[in-house]
N, C-alpha and C positions, 0 to 999 in steps of 0.2 A: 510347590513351596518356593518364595524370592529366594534367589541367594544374596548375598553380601559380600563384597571385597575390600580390601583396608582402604583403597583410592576413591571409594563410592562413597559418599554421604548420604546416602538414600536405597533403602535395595532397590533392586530391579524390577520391574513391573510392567502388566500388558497391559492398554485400556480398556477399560470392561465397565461394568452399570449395569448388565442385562438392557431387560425393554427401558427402561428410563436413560441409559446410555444412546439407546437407538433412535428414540422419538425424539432428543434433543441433534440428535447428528441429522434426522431428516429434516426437523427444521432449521438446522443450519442452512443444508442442502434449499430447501424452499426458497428462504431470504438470500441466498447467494444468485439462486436464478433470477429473481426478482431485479435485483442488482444488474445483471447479465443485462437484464431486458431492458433496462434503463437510460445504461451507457450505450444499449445499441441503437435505441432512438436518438441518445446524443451524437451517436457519431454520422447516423444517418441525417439529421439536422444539419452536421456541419459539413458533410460534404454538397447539402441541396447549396447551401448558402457562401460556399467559400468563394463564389464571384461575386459573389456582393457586393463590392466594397466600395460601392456609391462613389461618392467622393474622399472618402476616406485614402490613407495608405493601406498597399498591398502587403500578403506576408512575407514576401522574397525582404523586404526594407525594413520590416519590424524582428525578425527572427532572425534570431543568435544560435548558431547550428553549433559554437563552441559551450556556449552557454546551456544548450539541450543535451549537449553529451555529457556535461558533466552532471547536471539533474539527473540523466540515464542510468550514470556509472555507480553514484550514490543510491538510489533503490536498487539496482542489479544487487549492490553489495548488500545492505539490507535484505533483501532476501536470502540469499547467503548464509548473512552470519544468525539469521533465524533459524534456515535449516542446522544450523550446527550446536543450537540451541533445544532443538526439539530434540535431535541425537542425543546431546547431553540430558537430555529427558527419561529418554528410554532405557540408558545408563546410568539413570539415578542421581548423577551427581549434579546435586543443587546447586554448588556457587558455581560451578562454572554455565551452568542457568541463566542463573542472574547474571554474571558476564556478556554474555553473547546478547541477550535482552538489551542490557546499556548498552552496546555496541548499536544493537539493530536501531533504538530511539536516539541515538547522536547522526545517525546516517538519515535516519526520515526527517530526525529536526532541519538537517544541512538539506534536504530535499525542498521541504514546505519554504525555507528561506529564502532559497533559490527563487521557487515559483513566485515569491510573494516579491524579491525583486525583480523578477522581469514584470510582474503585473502592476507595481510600481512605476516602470520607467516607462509601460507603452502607454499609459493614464499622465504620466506626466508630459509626455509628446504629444499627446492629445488625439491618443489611439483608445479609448474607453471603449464600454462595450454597447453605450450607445450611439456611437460613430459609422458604424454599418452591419448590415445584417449578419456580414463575415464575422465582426467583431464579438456580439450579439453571442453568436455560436460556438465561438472559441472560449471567451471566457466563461460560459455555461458548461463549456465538456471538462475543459481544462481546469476552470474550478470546481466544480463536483467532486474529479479527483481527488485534487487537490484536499478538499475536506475531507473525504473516505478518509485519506494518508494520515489526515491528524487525527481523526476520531480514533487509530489505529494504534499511533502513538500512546492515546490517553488509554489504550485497551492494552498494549503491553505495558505500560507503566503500574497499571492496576495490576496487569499477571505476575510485575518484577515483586510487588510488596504480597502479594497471596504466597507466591512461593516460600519467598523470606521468611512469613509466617507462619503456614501450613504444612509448608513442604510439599514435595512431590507425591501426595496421595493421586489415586486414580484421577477422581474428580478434577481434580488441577492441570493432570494429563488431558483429560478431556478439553478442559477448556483452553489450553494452549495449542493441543493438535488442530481446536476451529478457529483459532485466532491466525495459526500459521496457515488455513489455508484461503482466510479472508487475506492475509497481506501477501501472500503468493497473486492471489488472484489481482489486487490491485497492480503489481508487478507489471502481469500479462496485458492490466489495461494500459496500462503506461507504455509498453511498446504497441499496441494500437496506435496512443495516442502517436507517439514518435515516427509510425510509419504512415500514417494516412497525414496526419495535420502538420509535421514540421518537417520532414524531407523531399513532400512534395513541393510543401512553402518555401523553401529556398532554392530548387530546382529550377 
């Protein structure tokens, strides 16, 4: 039986569904490896092609390794304050839910901005992604992310008004524990990204 505490706004709860909790968590798992496989082509793409760069500029002269660490810091934290949002999950207590949710979508929003200025300023330098094959393959790894991160956004912003609404039933659980491990995992791509594509590139 949940128990209840005066600080909870929700009792306490394990995720559960039986078989219909479980066929949607293995498709989760399915479309997550899918994913996996996707970005791994990307990255292998862009290591075939990072000498490319024709006559283009190199990435030692386009990349801002101040400007990457702060895109970094900002998902690092995002992830974060997502895990401290699934806890308040399992703790029942709903606004602080929604809390840590705005937090995590103020942090992805300052992410997406970030990447959309620097993809701004190498296009205005006259570094686009039809400039060389290098180019080609950076802005295809790096935008892909890039769009998972907002698609991510618009998937906890739908979780922030379900809660508000429904509350923390199982269901809601459910779909928040696949949403935090879809943006985990974007995380993890994102230091990919950071270790293969932009501290070789300024090395």
């Amino acid at each position: 039986m949940a128990e209840t505490t005066a600080v909870h706004d929700e009792p306490v709860a394990h995720l559960g569904g039986g078989e219909e909790f479980e066929e949607r968590e293995f498709g989760f798992w399915l479309y997550l490896m899918t994913d996996a496989v996707i970005f791994a082509l990307l990255f292998a793409t862009y290591v075939v092609m990072s000498g490319n760069i024709a006559s283009g500029p190199d990435a030692k002269s386009l990349f801002s390794l101040p400007h990457t660490a702060g895109e970094t810091l900002l998902l690092l934290c995002s992830s974060i304050t997502f895990g401290f949002a699934t806890l308040a999950s399992l703790a029942g207590q709903r606004g602080r839910v929604i809390q840590w949710l705005i937090v995590t979508i103020v942090l992805g929003a300052g992410f997406v901005a970030m990447e959309i200025i620097e993809f701004a300023g190498m296009i205005s330098a006259g570094a686009g992604p039809g400039t060389s094959g290098f180019l080609s393959a950076f802005f295809t790894l790096v935008g892909t992310h890039g769009l998972h991160v907002s698609l991510g956004i618009v998937g906890i912003a739908v979780m922030t008004v379900q809660i508000s609404m429904k509350g923390l039933t199982n269901p809601v659980r459910s779909r928040l524990y696949r949403l935090g491990l879809f943006w985990h995992f974007l995380d993890i791509v994102w230091i990919g990204i950071f270790s293969v594509v932009y501290l070789p590139g300024v090395m």
